[in-house]
C-alpha positions as CSV (number, residue, x, y, z in Angstrom):
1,X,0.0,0.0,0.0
2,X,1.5,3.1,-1.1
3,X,1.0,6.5,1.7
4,X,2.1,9.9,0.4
5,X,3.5,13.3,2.8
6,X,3.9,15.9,1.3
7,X,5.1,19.9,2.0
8,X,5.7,23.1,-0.4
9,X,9.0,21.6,-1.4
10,X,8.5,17.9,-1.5
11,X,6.1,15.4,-2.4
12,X,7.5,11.3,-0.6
13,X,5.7,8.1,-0.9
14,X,6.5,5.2,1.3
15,X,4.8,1.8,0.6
16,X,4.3,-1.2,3.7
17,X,6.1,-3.9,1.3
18,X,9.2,-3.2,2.8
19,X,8.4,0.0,4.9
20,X,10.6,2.0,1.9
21,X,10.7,4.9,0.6
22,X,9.6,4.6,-2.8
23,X,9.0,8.1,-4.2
24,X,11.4,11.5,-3.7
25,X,9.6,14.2,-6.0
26,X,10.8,17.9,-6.0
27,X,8.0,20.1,-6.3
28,X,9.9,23.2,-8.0
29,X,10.8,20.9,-10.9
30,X,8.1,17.7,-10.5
31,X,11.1,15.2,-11.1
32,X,11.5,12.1,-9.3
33,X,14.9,11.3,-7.3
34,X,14.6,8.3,-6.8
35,X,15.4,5.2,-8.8
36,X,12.1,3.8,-9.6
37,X,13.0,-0.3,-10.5
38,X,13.3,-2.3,-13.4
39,X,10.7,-5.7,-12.4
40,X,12.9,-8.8,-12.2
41,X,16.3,-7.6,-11.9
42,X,16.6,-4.8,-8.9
43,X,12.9,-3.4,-8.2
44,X,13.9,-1.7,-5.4
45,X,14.4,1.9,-4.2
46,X,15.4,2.5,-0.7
47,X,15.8,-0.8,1.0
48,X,15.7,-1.2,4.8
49,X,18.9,-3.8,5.4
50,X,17.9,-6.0,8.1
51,X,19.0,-7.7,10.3
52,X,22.2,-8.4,8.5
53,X,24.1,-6.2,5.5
54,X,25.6,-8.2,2.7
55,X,25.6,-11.6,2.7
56,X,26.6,-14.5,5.2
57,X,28.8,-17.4,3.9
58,X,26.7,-20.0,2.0
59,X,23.3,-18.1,3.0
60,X,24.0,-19.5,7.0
61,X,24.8,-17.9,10.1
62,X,24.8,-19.7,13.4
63,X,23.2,-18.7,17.1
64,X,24.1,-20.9,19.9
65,X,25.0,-23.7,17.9
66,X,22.2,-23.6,15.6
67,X,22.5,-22.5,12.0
68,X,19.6,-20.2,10.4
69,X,19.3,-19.5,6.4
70,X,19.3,-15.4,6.1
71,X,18.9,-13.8,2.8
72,X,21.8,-11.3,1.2
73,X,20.6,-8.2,3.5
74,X,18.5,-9.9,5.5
75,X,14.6,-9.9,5.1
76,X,13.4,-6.5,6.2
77,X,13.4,-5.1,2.6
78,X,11.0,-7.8,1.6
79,X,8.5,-8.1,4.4
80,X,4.8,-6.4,5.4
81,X,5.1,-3.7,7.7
82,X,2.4,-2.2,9.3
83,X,1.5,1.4,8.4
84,X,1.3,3.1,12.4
85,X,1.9,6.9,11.1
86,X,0.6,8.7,8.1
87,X,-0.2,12.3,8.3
88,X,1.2,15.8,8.3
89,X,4.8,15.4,7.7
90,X,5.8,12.0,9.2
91,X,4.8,8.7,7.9
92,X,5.8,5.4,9.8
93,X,6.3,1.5,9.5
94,X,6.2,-1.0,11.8
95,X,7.7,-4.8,11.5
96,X,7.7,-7.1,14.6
97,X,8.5,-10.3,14.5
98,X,6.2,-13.6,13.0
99,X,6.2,-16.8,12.4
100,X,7.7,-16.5,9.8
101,X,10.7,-14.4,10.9
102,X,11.4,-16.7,13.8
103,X,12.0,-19.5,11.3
104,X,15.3,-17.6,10.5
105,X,15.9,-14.6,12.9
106,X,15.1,-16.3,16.4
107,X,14.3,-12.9,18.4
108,X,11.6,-10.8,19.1
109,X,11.6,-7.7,17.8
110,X,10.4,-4.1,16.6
111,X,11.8,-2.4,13.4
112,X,10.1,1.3,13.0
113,X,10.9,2.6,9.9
114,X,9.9,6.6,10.2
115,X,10.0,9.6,7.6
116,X,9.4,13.0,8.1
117,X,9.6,16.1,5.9
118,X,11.3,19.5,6.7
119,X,11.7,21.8,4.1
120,X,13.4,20.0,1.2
121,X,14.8,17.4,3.3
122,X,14.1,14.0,4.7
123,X,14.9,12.9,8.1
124,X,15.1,8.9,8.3
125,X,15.2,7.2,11.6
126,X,15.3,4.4,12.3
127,X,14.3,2.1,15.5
128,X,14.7,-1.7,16.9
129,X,13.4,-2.1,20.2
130,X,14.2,-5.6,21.9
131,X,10.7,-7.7,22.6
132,X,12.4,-10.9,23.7
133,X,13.7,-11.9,27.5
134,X,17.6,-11.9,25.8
135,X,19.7,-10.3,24.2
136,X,19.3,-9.7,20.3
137,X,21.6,-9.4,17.7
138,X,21.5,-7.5,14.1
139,X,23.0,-4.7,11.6
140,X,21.0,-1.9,10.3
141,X,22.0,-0.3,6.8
142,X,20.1,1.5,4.2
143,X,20.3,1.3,0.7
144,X,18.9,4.7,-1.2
145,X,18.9,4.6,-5.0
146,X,19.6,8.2,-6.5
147,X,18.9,8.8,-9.8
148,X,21.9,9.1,-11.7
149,X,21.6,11.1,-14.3
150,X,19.2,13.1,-12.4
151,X,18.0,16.0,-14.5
152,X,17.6,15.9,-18.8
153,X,18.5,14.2,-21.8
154,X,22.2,15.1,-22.3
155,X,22.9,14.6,-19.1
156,X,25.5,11.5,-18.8
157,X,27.3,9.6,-15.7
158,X,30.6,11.5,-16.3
159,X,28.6,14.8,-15.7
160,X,28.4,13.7,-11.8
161,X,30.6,13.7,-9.1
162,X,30.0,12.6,-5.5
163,X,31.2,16.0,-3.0
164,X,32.7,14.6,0.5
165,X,31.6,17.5,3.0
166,X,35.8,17.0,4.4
167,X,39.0,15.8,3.0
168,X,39.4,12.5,3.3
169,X,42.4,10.3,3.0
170,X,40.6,7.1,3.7
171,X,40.7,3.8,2.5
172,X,38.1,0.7,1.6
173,X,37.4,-2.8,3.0
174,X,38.9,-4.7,0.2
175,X,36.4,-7.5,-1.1
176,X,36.5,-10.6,-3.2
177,X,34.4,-11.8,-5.9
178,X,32.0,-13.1,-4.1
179,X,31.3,-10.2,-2.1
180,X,33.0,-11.0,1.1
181,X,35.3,-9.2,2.9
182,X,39.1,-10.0,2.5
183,X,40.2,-8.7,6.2
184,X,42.5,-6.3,4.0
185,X,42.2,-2.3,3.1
186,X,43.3,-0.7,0.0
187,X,44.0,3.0,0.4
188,X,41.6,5.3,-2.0
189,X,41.5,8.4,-1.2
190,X,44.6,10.7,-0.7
191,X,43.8,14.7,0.6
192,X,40.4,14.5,-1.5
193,X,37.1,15.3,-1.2
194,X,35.5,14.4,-4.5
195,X,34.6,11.5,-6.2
196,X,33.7,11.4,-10.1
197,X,31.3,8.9,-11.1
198,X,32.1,6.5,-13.7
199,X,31.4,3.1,-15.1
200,X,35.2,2.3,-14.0
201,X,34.3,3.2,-10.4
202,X,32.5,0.3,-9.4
203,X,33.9,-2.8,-11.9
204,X,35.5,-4.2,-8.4
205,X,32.2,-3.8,-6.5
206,X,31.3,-2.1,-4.0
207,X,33.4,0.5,-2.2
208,X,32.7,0.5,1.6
209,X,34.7,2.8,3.5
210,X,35.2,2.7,7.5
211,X,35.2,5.6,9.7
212,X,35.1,8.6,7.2
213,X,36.1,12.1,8.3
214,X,33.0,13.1,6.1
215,X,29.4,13.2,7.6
216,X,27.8,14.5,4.5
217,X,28.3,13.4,0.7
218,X,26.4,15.3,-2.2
219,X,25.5,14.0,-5.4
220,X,26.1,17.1,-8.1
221,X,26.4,17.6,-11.3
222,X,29.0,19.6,-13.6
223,X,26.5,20.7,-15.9
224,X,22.9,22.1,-13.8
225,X,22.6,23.2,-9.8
226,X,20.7,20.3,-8.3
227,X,22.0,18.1,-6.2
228,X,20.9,15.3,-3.8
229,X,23.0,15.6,-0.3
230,X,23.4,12.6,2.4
231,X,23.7,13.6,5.9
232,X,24.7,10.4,8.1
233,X,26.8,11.0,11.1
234,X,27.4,8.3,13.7
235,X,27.2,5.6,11.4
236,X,30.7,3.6,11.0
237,X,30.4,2.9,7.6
238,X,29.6,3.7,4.6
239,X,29.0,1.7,1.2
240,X,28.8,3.5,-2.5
241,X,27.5,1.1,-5.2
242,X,26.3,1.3,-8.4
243,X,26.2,-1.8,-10.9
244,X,28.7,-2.7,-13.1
245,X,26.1,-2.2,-16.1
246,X,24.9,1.2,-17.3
247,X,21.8,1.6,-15.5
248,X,20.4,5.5,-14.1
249,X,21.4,5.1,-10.4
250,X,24.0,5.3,-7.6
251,X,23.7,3.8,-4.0
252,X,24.7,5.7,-1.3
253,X,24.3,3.3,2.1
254,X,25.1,4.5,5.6
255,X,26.0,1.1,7.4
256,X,26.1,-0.6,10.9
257,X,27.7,-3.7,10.4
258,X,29.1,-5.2,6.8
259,X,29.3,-8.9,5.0
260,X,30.8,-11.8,6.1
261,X,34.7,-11.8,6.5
262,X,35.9,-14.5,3.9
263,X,37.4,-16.8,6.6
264,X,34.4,-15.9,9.1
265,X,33.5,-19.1,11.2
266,X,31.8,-17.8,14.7
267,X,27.9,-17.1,15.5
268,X,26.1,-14.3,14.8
269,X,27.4,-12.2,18.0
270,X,30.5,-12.5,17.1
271,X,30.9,-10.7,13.9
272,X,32.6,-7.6,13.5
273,X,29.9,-4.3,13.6
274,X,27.0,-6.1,15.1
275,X,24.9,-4.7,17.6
276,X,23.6,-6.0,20.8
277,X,20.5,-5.0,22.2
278,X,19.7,-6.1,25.9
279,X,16.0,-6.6,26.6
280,X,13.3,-3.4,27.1
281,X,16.2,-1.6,25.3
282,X,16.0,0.7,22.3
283,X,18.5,1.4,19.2
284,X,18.0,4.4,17.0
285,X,19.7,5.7,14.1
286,X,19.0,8.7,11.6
287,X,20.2,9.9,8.6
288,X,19.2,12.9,6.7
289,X,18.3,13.0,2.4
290,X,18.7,16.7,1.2
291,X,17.0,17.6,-2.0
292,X,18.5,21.0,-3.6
293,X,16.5,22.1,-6.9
């Protein structure tokens, strides 16, 4: 079911498959930011990534000595939510745990996706409150498709260029082909804070970068004056993808918690960037989504 908000700036639809955003429309120019899907290969367009990011080796993880099948970023971004808030400038999503989630993810749980319009921006949080009697464990990542080219014909991938809001000498969690993490880093930046876009930049994959000096990444062009900004802080990683294909988006995908390690053999508590969550607690995270027209 898809809800709208909307303000003098912006008009956002979110829908309850997936409690995702599904719809950024600037009103000055009625264009959609968004990447709006192609059925059967990646219809997706803001993906909630729950309650693991990337994938697990062979599809498993283990929890006191059991092993669970969880699907490459886990199942949030394919499940029923429950529409809880829908009206002036915030709309909100709810997923607890079911049946069916138990079969794989054996907590209870709360995932509140909520939205709410300012101005021309978006503020995203995000919330997992623990329902069970133990402790639970889980990463939380998002997955925002910008349209890339954003604006007109004419406008081409080589036009764009991703602004870093500091310098950043930083490097990236070097990955194999199968998507796992090698446990090595490969410098990449060096006293930048741009990024141009290209089919080139993402042949290897994805870049995922640790611990950033930057808090805010903007997606601009060299040709026109709009722009789609990022605002993330706290969150200890961040992924950039786009596929290796020419296709009319980039991900930008503020992270807690990553794939697999290649080598990786312990339980689900044990991996590097998980959270833990003791009972009647809270986590909460929020990111911001700028629109500049």
């Amino acid at each position: 079911m898809d809800c709208i908000i909307e303000n003098e700036f912006l008009k956002i639809k979110g829908n309850t498959h997936g409690g995702e955003l599904v719809s950024i429309k600037g009103k000055k120019s009625n264009s959609e930011y968004l990447w709006q899907g192609i059925p059967f290969w990646w219809k997706l367009y803001s993906p909630v990534l729950f309650p693991i990011i990337g994938k697990v080796k062979n599809l498993e993880y283990r929890y006191e000595g059991k092993t669970y099948f969880m699907p490459q970023h886990g199942f949030a971004s394919r499940a029923k939510y429950k529409l809880i808030e829908n009206k002036d400038n915030i709309l909100a999503f709810e997923l607890k745990n079911n049946e069916e989630t138990e079969k794989i993810y054996p907590f209870k749980f709360s995932l509140i996706n909520e939205y709410k319009i300012e101005k021309n921006s978006i503020i995203i949080t995000h919330k997992v409150k623990n329902l069970d009697n133990k402790n639970i464990y889980f990463s939380l990542g998002v997955h925002p498709a910008i349209k890339c080219p954003m604006y007109k014909k004419g406008d081409e991938l080589n036009d764009y260029y991703l602004k870093f809001n500091k310098i950043e000498n930083s490097s990236i969690l070097e990955i194999n082909k199968e998507d796992f993490l090698t446990g090595k880093e490969k410098q990449y930046f060096s006293n930048c804070d741009e990024l141009n876009l290209s089919e080139e930049v993402f042949k290897d994959g994805t870049l995922i970068f640790k611990n950033l000096e930057s808090d805010k990444i903007t997606l601009k062009s060299r040709k026109h004056n709009r722009s789609v900004s990022l605002e993330f802080k706290d969150f200890p990683y961040l992924a950039i993808w786009a596929p290796d294909r020419r296709t009319n988006f980039v991900c930008i995908e503020p992270w807690f918690g990553h794939a697999d390690y290649e080598d990786f053999t312990g339980e689900i508590k044990d991996k590097e960037g998980i959270i833990k969550l003791e009972k009647n607690k809270e986590f909460k995270c929020t990111y911001k989504i700028i629109i500049e027209e």
